[in-house]
N, C-alpha and C positions, 0 to 999 in steps of 0.2 A: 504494500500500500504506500502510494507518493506521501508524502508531510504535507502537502497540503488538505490533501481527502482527512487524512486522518484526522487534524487539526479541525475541519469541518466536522467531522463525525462526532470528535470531544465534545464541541460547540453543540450538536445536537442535542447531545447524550446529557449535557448540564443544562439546558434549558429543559428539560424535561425531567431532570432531578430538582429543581427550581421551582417548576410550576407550580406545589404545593405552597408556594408564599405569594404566588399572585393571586392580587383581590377579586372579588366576585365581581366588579365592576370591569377590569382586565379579560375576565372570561367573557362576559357578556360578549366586549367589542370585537373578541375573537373570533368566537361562533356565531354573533350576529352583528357583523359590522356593517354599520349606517344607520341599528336601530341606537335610540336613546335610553340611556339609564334611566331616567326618568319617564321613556313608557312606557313601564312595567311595574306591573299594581305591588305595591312593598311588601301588602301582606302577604302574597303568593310565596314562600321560600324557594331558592334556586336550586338545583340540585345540588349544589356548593355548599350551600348552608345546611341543607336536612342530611347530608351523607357527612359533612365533616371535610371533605378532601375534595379539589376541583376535578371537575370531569376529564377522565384524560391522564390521571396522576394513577389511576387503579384501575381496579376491574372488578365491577359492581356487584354483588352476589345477586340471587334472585330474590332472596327476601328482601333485599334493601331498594331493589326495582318496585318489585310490589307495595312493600310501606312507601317511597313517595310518591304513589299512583293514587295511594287511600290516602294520605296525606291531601292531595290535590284535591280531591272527590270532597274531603273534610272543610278545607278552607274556600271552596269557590265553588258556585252555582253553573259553570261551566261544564263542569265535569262530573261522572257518572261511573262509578268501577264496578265492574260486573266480573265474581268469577263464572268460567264457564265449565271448566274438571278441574279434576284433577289428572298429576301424571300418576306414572309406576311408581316413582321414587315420592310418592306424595307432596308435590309441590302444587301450588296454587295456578290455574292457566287464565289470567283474568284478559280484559280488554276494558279500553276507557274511551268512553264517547264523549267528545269535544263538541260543543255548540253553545248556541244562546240559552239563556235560563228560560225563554220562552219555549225555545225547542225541545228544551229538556224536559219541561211539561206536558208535552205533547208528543213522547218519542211515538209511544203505540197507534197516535193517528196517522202521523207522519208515514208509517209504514203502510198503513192500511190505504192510505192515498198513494205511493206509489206502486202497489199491485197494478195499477194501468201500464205500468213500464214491462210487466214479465206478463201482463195477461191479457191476451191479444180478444178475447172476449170483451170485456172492459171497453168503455169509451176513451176514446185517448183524453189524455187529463191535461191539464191547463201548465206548462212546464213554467211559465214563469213563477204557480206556487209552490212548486217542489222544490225541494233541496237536492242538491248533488252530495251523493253519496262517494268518501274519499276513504280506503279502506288501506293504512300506513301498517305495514307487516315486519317486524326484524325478528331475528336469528332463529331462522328456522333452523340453521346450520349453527349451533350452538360456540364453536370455537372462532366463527365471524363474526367478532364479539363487538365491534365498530359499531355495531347495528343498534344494539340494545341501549349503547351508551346516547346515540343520537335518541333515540325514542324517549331517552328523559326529558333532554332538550327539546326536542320537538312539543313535546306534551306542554313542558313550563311555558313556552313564546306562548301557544295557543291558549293557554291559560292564563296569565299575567297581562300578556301585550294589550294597550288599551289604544291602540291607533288604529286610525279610521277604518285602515286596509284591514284590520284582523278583525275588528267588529264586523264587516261589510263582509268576508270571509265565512265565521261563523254564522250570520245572520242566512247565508244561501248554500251552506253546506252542513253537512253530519259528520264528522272525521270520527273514524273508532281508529285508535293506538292498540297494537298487540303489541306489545313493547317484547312478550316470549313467546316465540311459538315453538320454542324448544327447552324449556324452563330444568332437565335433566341436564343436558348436555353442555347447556350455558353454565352450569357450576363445577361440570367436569370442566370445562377449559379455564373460567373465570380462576379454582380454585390453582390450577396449575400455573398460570401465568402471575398468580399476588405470590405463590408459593417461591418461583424464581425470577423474581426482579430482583433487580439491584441500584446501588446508589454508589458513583454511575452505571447508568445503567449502559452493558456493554449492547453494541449494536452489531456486533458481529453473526450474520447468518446461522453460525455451527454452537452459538451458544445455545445453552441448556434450556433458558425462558424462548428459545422460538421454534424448537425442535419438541412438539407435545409426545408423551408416551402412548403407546398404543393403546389400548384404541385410538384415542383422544376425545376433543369436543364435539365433534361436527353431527355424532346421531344422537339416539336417544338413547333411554335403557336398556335397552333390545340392540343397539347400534343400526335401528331402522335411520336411514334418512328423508327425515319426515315430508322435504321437499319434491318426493317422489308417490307421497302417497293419497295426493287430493283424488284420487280414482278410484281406486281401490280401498281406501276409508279401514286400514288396519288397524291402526293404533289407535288408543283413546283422545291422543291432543286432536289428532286428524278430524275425528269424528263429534268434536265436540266444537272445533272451528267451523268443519261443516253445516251444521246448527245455525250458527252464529250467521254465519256469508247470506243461506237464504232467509234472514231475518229484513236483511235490507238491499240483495243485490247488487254491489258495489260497482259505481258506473268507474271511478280508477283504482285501483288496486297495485301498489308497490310491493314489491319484495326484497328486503334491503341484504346484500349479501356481500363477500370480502370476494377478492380474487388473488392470485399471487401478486407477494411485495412488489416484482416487477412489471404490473400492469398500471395502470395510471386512473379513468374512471370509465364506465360501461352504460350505457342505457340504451333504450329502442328507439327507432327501428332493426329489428332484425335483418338479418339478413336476405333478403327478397326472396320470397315464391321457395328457394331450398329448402328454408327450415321456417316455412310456415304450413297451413297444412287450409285446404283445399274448400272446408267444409263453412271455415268464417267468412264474412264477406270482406273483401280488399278493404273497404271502406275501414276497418277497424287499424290493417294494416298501415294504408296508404294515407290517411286523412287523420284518424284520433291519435296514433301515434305519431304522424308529424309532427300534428301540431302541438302535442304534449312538449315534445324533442326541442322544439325553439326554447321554451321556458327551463329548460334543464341545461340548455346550452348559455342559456346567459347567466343560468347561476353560478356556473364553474366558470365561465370569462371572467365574472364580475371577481373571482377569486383569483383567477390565473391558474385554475387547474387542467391541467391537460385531461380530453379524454376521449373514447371513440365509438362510434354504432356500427351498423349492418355488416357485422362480423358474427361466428363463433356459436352463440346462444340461442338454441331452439325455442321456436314457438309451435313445435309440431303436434304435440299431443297435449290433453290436460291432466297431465300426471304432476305438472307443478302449480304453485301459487303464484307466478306470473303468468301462466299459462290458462289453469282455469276461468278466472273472469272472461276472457275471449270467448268463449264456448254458452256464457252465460250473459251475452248483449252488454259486456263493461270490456274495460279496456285492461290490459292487467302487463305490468313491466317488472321487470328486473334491473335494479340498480347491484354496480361490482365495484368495488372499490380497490386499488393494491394496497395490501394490509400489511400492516407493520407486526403481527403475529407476535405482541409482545408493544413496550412501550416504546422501541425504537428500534429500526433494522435497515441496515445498508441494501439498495436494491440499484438496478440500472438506474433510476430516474435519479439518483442521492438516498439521502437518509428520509424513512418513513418515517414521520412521527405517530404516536397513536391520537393524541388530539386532532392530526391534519385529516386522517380518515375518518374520523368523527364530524369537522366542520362540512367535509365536504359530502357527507348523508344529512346532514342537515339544511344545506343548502338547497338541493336536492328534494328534501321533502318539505320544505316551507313553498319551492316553487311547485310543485305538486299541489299544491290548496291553491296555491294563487291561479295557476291553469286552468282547476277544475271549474272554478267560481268561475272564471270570467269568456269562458267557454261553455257554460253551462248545460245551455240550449243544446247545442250541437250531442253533446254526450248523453243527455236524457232522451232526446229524440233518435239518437241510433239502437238506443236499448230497446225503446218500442217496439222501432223498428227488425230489429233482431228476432224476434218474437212472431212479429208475426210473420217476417220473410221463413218461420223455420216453418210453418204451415204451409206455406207454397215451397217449400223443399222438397220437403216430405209427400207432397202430393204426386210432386215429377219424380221421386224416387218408386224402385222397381218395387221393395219390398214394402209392403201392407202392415205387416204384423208379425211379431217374433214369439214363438212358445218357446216355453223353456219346461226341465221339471227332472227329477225324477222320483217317483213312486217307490222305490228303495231307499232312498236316502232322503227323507223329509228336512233331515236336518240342516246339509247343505245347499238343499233347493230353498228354507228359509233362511239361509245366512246372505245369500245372493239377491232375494227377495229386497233383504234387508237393503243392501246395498242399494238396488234401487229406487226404495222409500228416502233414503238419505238424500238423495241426489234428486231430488221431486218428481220424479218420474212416475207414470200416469202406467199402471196394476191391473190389470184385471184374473180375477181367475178362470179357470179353463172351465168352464159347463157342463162337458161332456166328454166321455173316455171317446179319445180319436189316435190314427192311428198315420203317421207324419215322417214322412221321406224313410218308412221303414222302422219308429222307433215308437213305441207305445208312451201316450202321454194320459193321465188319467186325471178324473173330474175330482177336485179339491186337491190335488196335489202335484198338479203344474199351472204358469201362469201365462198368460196372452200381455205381450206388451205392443203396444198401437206407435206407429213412427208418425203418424198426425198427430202429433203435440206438439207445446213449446218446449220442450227438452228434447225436439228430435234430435238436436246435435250430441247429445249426451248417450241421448239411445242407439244413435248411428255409431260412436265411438267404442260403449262396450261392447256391440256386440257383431259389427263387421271386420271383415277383413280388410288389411291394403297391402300392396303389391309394385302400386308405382308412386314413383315419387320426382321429384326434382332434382336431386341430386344425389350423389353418392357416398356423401360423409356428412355425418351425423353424431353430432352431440351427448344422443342417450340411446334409448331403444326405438324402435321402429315398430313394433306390434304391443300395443297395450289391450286385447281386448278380454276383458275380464270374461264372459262365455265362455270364451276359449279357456281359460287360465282354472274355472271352475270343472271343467270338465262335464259338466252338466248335459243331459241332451237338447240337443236347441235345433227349431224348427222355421225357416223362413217363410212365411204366407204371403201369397201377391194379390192376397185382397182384407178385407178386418173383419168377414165374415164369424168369426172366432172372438172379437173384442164384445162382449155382452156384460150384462149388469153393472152395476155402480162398483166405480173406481175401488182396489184396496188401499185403505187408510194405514193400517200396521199389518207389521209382522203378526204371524200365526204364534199364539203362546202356545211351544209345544212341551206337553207332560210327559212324563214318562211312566210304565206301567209296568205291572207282571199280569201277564193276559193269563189267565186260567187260575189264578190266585195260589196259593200256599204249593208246593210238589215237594215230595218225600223221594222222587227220581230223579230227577234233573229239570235246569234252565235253558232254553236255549237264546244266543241273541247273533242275529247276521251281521255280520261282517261291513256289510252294506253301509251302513249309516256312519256318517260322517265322527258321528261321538263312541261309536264301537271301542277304540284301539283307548281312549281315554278310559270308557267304561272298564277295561282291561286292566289298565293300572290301577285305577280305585281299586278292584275286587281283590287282585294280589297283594294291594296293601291293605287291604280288609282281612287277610290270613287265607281268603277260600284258593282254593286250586282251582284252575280253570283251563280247559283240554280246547283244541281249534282243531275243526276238520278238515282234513287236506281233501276231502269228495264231496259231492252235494249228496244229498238227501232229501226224503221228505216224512216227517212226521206230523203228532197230531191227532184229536178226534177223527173218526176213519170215516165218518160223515163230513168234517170241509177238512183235511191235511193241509200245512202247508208246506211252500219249496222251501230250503234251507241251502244255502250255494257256499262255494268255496269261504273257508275261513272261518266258517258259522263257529261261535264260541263255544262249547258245552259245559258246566255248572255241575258236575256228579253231587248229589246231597250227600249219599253215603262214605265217597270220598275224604268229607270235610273233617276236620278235628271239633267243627261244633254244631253243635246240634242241628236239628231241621227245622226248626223256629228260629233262632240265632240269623242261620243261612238264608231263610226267606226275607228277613228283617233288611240283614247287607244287604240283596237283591233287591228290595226292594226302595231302600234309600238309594242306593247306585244307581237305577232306572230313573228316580224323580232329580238329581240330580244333574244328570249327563243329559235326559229329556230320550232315553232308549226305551224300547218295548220290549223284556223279555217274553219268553213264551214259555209256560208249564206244559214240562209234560210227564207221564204217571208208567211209562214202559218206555227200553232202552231197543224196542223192536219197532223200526224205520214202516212205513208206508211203502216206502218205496228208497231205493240206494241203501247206501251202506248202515250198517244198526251205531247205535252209540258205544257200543263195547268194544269196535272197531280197531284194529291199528293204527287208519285211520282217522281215526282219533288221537290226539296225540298233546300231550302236558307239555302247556309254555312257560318254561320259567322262568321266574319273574328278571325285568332286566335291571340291569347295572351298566347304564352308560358311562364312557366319557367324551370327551371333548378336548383336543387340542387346541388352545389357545393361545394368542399373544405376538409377540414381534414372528415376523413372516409369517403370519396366517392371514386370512381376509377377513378382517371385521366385519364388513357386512355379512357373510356367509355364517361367519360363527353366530352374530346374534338371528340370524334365520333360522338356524339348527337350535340353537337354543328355544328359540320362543318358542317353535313347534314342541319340543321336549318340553316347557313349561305350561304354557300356554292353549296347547292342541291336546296334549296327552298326560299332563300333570305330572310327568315323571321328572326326578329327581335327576339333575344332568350335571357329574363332576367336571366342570373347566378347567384342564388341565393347562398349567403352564408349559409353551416345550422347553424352555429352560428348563424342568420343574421332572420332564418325563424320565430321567434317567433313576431318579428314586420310585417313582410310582409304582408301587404293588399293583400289576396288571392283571391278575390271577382274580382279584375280585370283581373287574369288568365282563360282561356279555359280549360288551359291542365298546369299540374306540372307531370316533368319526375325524376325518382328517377331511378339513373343508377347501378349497382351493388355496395358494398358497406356496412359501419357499421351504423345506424342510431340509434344509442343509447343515443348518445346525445342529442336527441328529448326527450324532458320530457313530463310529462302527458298531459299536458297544452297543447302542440307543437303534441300531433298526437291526441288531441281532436279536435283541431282547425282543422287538414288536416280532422280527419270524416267528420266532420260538411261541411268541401269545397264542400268534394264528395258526401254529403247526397244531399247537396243545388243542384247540376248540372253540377258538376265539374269533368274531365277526368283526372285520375290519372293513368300513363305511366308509368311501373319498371319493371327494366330487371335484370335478373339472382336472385341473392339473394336477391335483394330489393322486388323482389316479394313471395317471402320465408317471409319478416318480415313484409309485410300486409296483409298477413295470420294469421302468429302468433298474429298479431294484433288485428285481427279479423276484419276488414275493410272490408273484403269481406269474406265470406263465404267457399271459394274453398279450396279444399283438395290439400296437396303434399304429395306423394311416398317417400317414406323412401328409403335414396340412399342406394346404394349396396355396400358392404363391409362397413358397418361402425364405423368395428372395426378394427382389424391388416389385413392385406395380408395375404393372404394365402399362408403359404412358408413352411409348413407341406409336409411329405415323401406323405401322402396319395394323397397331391394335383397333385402328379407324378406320381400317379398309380401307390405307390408302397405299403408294408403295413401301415395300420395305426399305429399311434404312437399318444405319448403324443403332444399338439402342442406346437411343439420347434423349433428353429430355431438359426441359426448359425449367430453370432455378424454383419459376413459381408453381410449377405443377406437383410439385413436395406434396401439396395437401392430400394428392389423388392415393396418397402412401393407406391413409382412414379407409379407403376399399379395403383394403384385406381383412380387416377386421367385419366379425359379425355382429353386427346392430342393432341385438336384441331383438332377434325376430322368431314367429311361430311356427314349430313345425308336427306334422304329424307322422307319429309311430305305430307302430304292430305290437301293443302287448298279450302279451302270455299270462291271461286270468286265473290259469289253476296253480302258475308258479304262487309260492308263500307270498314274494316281492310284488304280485296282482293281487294279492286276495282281496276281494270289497268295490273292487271294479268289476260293471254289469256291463261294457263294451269293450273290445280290444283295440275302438279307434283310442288314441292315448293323444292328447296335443302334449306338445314341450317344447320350451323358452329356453333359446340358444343364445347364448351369446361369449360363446369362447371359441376358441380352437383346439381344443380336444377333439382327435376320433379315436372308436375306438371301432379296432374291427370286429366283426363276429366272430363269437367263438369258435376254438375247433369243436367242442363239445355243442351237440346241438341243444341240449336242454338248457347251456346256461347264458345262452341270450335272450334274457327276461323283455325286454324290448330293442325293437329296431325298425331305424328311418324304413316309410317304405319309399319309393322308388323315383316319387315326387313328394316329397316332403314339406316344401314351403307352403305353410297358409296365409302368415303377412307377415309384412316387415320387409328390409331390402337385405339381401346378401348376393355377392357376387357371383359370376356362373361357377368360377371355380371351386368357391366354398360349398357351394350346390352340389355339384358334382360329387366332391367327398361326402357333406353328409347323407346323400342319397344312398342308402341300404347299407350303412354304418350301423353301427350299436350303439343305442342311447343308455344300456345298461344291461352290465353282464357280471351274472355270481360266478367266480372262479372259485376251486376247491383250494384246498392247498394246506393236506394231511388231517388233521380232524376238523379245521376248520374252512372258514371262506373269505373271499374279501368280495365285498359288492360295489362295484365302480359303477359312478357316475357318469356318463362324458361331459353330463351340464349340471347345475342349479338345481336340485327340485325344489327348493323351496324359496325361489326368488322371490324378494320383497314381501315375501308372507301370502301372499295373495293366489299364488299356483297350486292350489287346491288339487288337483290331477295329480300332481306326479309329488307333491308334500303327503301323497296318502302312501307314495311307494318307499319315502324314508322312512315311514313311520312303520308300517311292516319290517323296515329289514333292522330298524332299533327293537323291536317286541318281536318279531321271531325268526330273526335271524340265525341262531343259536339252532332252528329246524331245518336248517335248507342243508339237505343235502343230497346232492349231487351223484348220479352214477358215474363209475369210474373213466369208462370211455375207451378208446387206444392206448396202451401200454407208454407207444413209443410216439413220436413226431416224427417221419421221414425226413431224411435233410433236405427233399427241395419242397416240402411246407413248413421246414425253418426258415428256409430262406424266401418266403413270400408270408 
């Protein structure tokens, strides 16, 4: 480093060890220079004052966000704090609504007059009396912690400021502040960064305050990122902001977020037509985020902060908080800041300070209100508008009407259900048992959904496919459609002959029973139902035994029997160590608890298939997972596999450090799952030991590339496909159909490198129902969410390719011909033997973002009965010319 940088850097580094002795009057003119100290009402305290320490100097915990919110709510008729959940970790998820004390008396009218905006029924309402609804969002990503600290500032101006512009302001708008929309993850970062500051504070990159520990800040308790899940509605913050959004349909909508130290500031326009997506009108594009963009760009002039658009940042799906308002007639942005990850850090542009990333989200969202206000008109009239252009969509759209359902599984047919309650989408139930592109739908327990609404854009998103698009690199994934991800059977109608009776309001409350009451012979419960593998754990941790049929069956009064299909649970009373009152009692809380049906029955002699005394029958013992955790593993992946183990199945799931594995007593695990990830730091010792687990009887579970590096291991035997292109892109004239040439390529076509990758898109497989790894699946079509480059090939043994691509795979999303090509009749998952035990490999995710219901049912088998699968022996030998292919 020159003496001069360095001398600069000092210079930094004490000004921001300092800033604890400048006055609250110095802050003001900082973060809000040109207003007057004296236009802000006294009694209002600053965040300076109620926290003790200037903004900027720390990093604010969430209880002390929340107390100056109720603090504000306290001193000023302005404001209004609502919580709305709680998280995991029990912290408070509030939001604070900014307006005039007249407004604030009349929030519940206010709303009930703009229903003209979303409801195309409705007479169009009078917009010079509505208010523009401005809906100011930070840290969804908990360690872009710039965000939260602005949304105090933002909150005090709009609160305190007594000039004309901010009266004039609140008087024609409603601002709701989410100051957390990640209130776990904000104290995971917040605590790390007060934990290693210093005085001075050093600015160097590879220090300890800017380098966070694994996991870090950015998800929640689960290491969900919550910014990925306004579609899917997994988590409870999601689903309790969802709530909150159609309370008032927010005509702008921010989302205040960091980006690398080296970036400078971001806001929309997008980048044209590539990454936006086909279904909004230009106008929201072209025209509200224009003109948003002038007001954004004079706020950072007016500072002299550099910054850039129509670059990088997808508008493609609504799977984010910039993204959804689009879908819902408002306009919805992402603000990016280059973050100082810490209170100062050297980047390309100089030294970051954490104050300067602070002023300039504040800047940012003071011009946000001022926009919306004086644009008013324009943005309440395209919401209208929004609305009703979605009923002339839907009209020129091919498909009428979508069923969904399945009759086995009520449970997950009501959680999907759910989903689309959340999202206001317009219900009906099915009337009568029909029978739909080959797939039986029955009356009460499938649903008709109608694309003539106002949420056809919502309804076209979960439940279509896409295939083309604009371009070929891509920001996130390319196929979000929840249908698909559920697995559910779903039926597309080209007329609404199916749409009948009045709308469903709620979810179905579903109970759970023991159908035939008390039995002195056995339970039985299929497999089927989404809450089965949960009900399973409760019971083994209730003491009783419980046996799973690898055949169907059917039993039963011999007047109605019913089927009973792969997996079916079996319950022996006699079995048990407690009594038959005892045993009916657990069953019978287990069933109201989980919302499962068991079935009594009084003889071990079947109707039909194999009897219950069967070998086919067969005792699952209870599992004992773990979990590979920590540096080179994938945080997202781990808390997916987690939440399913806590969340999905109630089971008990040890997180092993891999630091950590070389002591672990393995002997007491079932199953160890190795999630995507580098596992190099296993030394020879640490993957002799894991051979040995899985030589002894042990189920070894790894997804994406962790099943790439027990191959190369050699732990198991199976072969992987050499990915496609696994050198440059092809960005050659020839690759245009034009002549061939030398391969060369022009400096700026680097981007086209983002083809090789796969972008999150959906494909379909062939599974194997009677494998243990299918059991509870009532179709072999199987969808699955790619987005790596793992293949793996089919096995030699034909039994233990549990699934595989078929032959045209892609249902949507973009991936290249060449990635096509490989995972066409590839293995999406195959159990290798490997001495008394197995390892079950992955090629992708199943249980990406929570939400892939389909193939999150195929981990959860090989966690509970994995420990069953086994495997005939096969060919002795490999011939050397099928080693060597």
């Amino acid at each position: 480093m020159n003496t001069s940088f360095r001398r600069a850097c000092f210079s930094a580094a004490l000004l921001v060890g300092l800033a604890q002795a400048v006055p609250a009057v110095a802050q003001t003119s900082y973060f809000f220079p040109g207003a007057q100290a004296s236009s802000f009402d006294p009694k209002v305290p600053t965040p300076e004052q109620f926290l003790g320490y200037p903004i900027g100097s720390h990093y604010t915990r969430t209880d002390q966000i929340v107390a100056y919110l109720r603090e504000l709510d306290r001193v000023s008729d302005r404001v209004s704090l609502r919580v709305l959940g709680t998280t995991f970790e029990e912290r408070p998820q509030v939001v604070a609504t900014i307006t005039t004390p007249e407004n604030q008396q009349n929030l519940a009218q206010l709303q009930q007059d703009r229903r003209a905006l979303h409801d195309p029924k409705l007479p169009a309402p009078n917009y010079g009396k509505l208010p523009v609804v401005v809906s100011l969002n930070f840290g969804v990503h908990g360690n872009e912690s710039s965000s939260s600290e602005a949304a105090l500032l933002l909150a005090y101006y709009l609160t305190a400021s007594t000039s004309p512009e901010t009266q004039q302001w609140l008087q024609q708008s409603v601002v709701t502040v989410d100051p957390l929309e990640n209130p776990d993850g904000r104290d995971r970062a917040s605590h790390w960064f007060d934990q290693n500051k210093s005085w001075p504070n050093p600015t160097d990159p590879l220090d300890r305050e800017h380098t966070e520990a694994w996991p870090g800040g950015r998800t929640n308790h689960f290491y969900t990122d919550l910014n990925r899940d306004w579609l899917s509605l997994t988590q409870p913050e999601s689903r309790a902001r969802m709530a909150f959004f159609h309370e008032w349909y927010p005509n702008v909508m921010i989302d205040f977020h960091e980006m690398g130290t080296n970036g400078t500031y971001y806001f929309e326009p997008s980048k044209p037509h590539s990454t936006e997506n086909d279904l909004i009108p230009r106008a929201t594009y072209e025209v509200l985020n224009v003109h948003m963009a002038k007001y954004f760009a004079k706020a950072l002039d007016n500072l002299g902060s550099l910054y850039w658009t129509k670059e990088q940042f997808d508008n493609l799906s609504p799977i984010y908080g910039s993204t959804y308002p689009d879908f819902e007639g408002g306009v919805g942005i992402t603000f990016e800041v280059g973050s100082s990850r810490g209170l100062a850090q050297e980047g390309t542009n100089g030294v970051v300070t954490f104050p300067f990333t602070i002023r300039n989200h504040v800047a940012t969202g003071l011009a946000t209100v001022r926009g919306a206000v004086e644009e008013k008109e324009l943005y309440l009239r395209h919401q209208r508008d929004f609305f009703t252009s979605a009923l002339s969509e839907a009209k020129k759209f091919t498909t009428k009407a979508y069923v969904f359902g399945n009759a086995q599984d009520a449970t997950l047919t009501n959680k999907f259900l759910t989903v689309l309650l959340q999202h206001k989408i317009e219900v009906h139930e099915l009337g009568k048992n029909v029978t739909l592109d080959k797939q039986s739908f029955e009356q009460g327990k499938a649903y008709v959904v109608p694309t003539a609404q106002p949420q056809y854009r919502i309804v076209n998103s979960l439940f279509e496919e896409l295939t083309t698009f604009h371009d070929s690199v891509f920001y996130d994934v390319t196929g979000w459609s929840q249908a698909h991800a559920y697995g559910l059977a779903v039926s597309k109608q080209k007329n609404a002959n199916l749409v009948q009776g009045a709308a469903v309001q709620a979810p179905k409350k579903l109970t759970g029973e023991v159908r035939g009451g008390q039995s002195s012979y056995a339970y039985l419960l299929p497999w089927s139902d989404y809450n089965a593998p949960r009900a399973l754990t409760a019971l083994q941790r209730a003491g009783l035994v419980a046996k799973v049929s690898f055949k169907p069956f059917r039993a039963g009064p011999a007047d109605h029997p019913v089927d009973f299909g792969y997996g079916t649970l079996v319950i022996p009373v006699a079995a048990q160590k407690q009594p038959a009152d005892s045993v009916f009692q657990v069953v019978s809380r287990i069933s109201r608890q989980n919302q499962v049906a068991f079935t009594s029955v009084t003889t071990g002699f079947s109707v039909g298939g194999i009897d219950l005394g069967s070998n086919n029958v067969r005792t699952v013992p209870e599992a004992q997972a773990a979990l590979l955790v920590g540096n080179g593993t994938n945080a997202s992946e781990v808390g997916e596999a987690w939440f399913v183990a806590s969340q999905q199945l109630g089971l008990p799931l040890s997180r092993i450090e891999v630091s950590n594995f070389g002591r672990a007593p393995l002997a007491r695990y079932t199953s160890i799952v190795l999630v995507g990830g580098t596992y190099t730091s296993l030394d020879k010792a640490a993957l002799e030991k894991l051979r040995r687990w899985v030589q002894d009887g042990g189920t070894l579970i790894t997804l994406k590339n962790a099943s790439e590096w027990v191959i190369k291991q050699g732990i198991v035997k199976e072969k992987l496909l050499v990915p496609a292109n696994a050198g440059w892109a092809d960005t050659t004239a020839a690759a245009k159909g034009k002549a061939t040439g030398s391969r060369r390529a022009d400096f700026v076509q680097q981007e086209q490198e983002g083809t090789r990758a796969i972008a999150g898109s959906i494909y379909l497989a062939d599974i194997d129902i009677t494998n243990p790894i299918g059991f509870g699946l009532t179709s072999r079509r199987l969808y699955v969410f790619r987005n790596g480059t793992t293949f793996l090939r089919p096995s030699r043994n034909p039994y233990a390719t549990v699934a595989q691509y078929t032959a045209k795979p892609l249902v949507s999303g973009y991936v290249s011909q060449a990635n096509l090509r490989q995972i066409s009749n590839s293995a999406a998952v195959v159990v290798s033997k490997a001495g008394a035990g197995r390892v079950v490999l992955f090629a992708d995710d199943p249980n990406f973002r929570h939400y892939w219901h389909g193939t999150s049912r195929l981990f959860a088998n090989a966690l509970l009965l994995g420990p069953l699968l086994n495997l005939p022996e096969g060919p002795a030998a490999i011939s050397a010319e099928e080693e060597a292919h």
